[in-house]
C-alpha positions as CSV (number, residue, x, y, z in Angstrom):
1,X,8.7,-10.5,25.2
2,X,8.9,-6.9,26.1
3,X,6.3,-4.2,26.9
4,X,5.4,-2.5,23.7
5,X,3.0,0.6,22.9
6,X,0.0,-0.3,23.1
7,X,-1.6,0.5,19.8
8,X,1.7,-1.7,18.3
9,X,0.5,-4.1,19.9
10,X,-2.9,-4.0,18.8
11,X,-2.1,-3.2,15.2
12,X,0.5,-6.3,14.8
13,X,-2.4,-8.3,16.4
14,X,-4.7,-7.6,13.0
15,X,-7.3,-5.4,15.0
16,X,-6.7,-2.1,12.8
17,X,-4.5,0.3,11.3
18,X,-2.0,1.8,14.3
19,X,-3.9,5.3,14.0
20,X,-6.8,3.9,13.9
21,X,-5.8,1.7,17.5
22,X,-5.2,4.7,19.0
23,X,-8.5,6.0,18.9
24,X,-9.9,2.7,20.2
25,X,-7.6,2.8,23.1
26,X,-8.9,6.3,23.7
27,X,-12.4,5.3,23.6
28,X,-12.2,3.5,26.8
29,X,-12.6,-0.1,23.8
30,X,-9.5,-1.8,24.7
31,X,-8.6,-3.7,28.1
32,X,-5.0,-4.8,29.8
33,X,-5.9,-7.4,32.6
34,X,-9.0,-7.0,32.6
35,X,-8.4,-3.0,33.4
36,X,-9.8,-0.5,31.0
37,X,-6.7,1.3,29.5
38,X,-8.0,4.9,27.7
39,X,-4.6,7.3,28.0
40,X,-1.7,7.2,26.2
41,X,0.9,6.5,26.1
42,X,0.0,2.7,27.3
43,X,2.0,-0.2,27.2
44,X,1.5,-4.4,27.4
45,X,3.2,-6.9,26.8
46,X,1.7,-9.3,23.9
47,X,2.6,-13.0,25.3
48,X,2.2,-12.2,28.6
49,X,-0.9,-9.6,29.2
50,X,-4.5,-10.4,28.8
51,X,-5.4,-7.7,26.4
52,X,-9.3,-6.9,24.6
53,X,-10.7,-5.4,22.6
54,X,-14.6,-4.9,22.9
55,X,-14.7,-7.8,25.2
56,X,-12.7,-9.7,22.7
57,X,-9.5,-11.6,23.8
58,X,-6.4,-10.7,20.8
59,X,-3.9,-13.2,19.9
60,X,-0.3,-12.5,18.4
61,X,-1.5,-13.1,14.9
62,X,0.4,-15.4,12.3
63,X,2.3,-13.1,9.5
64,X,0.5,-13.3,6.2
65,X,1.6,-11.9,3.1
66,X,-0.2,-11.8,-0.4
67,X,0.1,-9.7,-4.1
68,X,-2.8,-9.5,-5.5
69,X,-3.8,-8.1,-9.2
70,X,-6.3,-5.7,-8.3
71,X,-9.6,-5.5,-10.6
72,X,-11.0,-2.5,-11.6
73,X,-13.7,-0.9,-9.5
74,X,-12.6,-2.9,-6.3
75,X,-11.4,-0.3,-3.5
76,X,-8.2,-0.6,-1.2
77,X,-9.9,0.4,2.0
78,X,-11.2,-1.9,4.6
79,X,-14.5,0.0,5.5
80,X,-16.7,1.2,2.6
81,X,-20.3,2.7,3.6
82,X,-21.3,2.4,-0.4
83,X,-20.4,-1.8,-0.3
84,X,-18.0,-1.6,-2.7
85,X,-16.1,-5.0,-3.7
86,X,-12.9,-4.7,-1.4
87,X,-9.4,-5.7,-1.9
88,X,-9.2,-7.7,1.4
89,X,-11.9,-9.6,0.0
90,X,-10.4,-11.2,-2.7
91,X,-7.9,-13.0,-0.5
92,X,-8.9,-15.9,2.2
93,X,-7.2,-14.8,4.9
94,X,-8.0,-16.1,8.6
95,X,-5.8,-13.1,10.0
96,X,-7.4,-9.6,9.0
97,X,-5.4,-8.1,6.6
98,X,-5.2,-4.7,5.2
99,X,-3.3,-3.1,1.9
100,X,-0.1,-1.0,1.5
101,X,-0.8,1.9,0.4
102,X,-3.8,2.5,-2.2
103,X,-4.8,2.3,-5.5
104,X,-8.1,4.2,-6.6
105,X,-10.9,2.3,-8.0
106,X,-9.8,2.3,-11.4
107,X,-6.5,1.8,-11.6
108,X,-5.7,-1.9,-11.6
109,X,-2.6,-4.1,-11.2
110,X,-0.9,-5.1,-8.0
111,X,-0.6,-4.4,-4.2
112,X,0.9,-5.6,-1.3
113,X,-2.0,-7.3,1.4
114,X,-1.0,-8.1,4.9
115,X,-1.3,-8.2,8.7
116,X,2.6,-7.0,9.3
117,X,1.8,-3.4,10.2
118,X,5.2,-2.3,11.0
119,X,6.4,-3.5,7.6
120,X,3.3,-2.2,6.4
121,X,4.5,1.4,7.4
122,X,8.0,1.2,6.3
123,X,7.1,0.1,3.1
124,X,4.9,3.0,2.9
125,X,7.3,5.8,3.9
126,X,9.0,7.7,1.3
127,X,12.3,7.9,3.0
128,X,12.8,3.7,1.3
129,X,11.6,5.5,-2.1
130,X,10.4,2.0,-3.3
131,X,10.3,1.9,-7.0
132,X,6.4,1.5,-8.3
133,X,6.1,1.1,-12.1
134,X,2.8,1.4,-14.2
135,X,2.0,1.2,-17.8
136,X,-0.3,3.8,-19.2
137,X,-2.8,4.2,-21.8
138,X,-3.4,7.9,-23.1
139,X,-5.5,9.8,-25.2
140,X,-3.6,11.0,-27.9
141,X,0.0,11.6,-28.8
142,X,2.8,12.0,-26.3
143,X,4.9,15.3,-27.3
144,X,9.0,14.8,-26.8
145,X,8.4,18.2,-23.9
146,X,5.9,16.3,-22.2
147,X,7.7,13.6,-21.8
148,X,10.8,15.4,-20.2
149,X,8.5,16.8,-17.9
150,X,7.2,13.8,-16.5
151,X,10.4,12.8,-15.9
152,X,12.3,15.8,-14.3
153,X,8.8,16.0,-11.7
154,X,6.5,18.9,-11.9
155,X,4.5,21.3,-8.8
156,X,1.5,19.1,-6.9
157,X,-0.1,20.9,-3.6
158,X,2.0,18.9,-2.2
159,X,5.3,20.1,-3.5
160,X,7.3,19.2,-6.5
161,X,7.7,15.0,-7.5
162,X,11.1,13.4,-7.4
163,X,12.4,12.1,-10.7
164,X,10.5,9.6,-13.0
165,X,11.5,7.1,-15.3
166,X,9.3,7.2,-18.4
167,X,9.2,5.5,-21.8
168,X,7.1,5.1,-24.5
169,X,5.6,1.8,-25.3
170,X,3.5,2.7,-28.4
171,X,2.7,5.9,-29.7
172,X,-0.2,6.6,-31.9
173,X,-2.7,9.2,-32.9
174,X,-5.8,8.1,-30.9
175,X,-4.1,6.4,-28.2
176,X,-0.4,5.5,-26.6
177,X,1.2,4.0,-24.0
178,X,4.1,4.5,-21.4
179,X,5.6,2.8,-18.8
180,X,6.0,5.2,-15.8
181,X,8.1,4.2,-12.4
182,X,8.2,6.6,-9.6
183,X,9.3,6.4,-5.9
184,X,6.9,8.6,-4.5
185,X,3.6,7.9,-3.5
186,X,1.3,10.9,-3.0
187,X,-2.3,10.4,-3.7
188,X,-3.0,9.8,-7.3
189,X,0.1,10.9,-8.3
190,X,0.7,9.7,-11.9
191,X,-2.7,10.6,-12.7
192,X,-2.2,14.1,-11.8
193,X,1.7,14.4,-12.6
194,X,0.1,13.4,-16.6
195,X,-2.5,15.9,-16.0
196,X,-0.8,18.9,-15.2
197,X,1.3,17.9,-18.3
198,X,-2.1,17.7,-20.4
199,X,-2.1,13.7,-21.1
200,X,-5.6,12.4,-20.0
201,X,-5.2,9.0,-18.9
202,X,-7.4,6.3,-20.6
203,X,-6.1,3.6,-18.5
204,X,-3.4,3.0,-15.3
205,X,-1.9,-0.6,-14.1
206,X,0.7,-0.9,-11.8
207,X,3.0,-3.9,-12.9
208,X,5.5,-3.8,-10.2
209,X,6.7,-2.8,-6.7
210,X,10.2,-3.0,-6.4
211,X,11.1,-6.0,-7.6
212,X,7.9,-8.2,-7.5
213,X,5.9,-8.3,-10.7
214,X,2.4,-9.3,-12.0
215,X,3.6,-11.7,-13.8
216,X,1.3,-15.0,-14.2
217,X,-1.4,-13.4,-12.0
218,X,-4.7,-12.4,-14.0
219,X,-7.5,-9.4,-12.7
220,X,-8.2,-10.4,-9.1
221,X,-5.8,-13.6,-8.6
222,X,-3.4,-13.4,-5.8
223,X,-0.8,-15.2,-4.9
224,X,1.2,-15.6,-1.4
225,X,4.7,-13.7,-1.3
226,X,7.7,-16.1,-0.9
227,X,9.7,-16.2,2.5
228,X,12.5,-14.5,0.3
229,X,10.7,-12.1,-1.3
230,X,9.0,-11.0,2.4
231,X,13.0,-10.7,3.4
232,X,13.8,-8.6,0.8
233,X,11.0,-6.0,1.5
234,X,11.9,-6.3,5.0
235,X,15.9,-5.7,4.0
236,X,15.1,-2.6,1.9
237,X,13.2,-1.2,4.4
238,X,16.1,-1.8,6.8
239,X,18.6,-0.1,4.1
240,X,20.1,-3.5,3.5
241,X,19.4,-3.9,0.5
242,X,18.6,-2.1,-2.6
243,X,14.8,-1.4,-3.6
244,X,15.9,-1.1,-7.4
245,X,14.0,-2.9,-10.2
């Protein structure tokens, strides 16, 4: 196999998050042939070099790939100083694994686990605009105005959002629900596109990415994506094939 970066490397290997490689290659952490390697750019070759990590010898880890229906109150990071429940801990993986992207402690429904970093991060670009759909519960009524501007995007610090599909799935006087997809993913972002537009949410679940769905997986049950659902995420993230729902 050819030489790669470094942190590539490392990251495809399960260690950590490429950044996050990066600063352990720069804290003098990380070995190539039994030589300390702390500059980048660095390169090895995965089947060829002897490469460590805090004395460790890495392996080319096996590709894993789960969805998991994410409980409320469990967290999507992989360190938490306050010992919350984890995502990653509700799976059995051998490789370490980590989640695309992120949803906040209470907002439940499913996300993508894995060890693939470099799928990981196309997936996670918005340039593949990946479709993500949630139902929400609202306090309230839903006005006919607020509802158009959900969907035509409104002004985050971050800029304006892209257009939203939005429908109403029951509408009542103390509490209704839509079904919102968008193809952004900014932090929080349906949560504060509703609140800008005065709906405080009661409730968020995400009930698809793309084209995989929740469907026959309860709170915290995963289950492991097929080998032709893992091609199509890798084909839409390729421009091969489209991301629609």
């Amino acid at each position: 196999m050819a030489e790669q970066r470094l942190q590539k490397v490392l990251a495809a290997a399960g260690v950590d998050s490429r950044r996050n490689c990066e600063e352990l290659i720069l804290s003098g952490a990380v070995q190539v042939n039994h030589k300390v390697v702390d500059k980048l750019p660095a390169f090895a070759d995965p089947e060829e070099d002897v490469i460590t990590v805090h004395g460790r010898k890495i392996r080319p880890a096996q590709k894993v790939y789960f969805l998991l229906n994410k409980p409320k109150g469990v967290i999507c990071t992989n360190y938490d100083p306050q010992g919350r429940k984890k995502a990653i801990d509700l799976v059995p993986a051998h490789e370490r694994v980590f989640c695309v992207g992120r949803l906040d402690a209470d907002t439940t429904g499913i996300i993508i686990l894995t060890n693939d970093s470099e799928l990981a991060n196309r997936l996670a670009h918005p340039r593949y605009e990946l479709p993500k759909t949630y139902v929400v519960g609202i306090k309230g009524q839903i006005s006919p105005e607020q509802m158009e501007k959900v969907k035509k995007g409104i002004w985050l610090a971050e800029g304006k959002t892209g257009r939203a599909s939005a429908s109403i799935i029951k509408r009542g006087h103390v509490e209704s629900r839509i079904e919102v997809t968008i193809r952004q993913g900014l932090n929080r972002q349906v949560r504060r596109t509703l609140a800008r537009v005065g709906l405080p949410v009661k409730s968020l679940a995400r009930t698809r990415i793309g084209k995989l769905t929740a469907r026959g997986l309860g709170p915290g049950q995963f289950r492991s994506l097929t080998k032709t659902e893992v091609a199509y995420l890798k084909k839409i993230t390729q421009g091969e094939a489209s991301a629609g729902l």
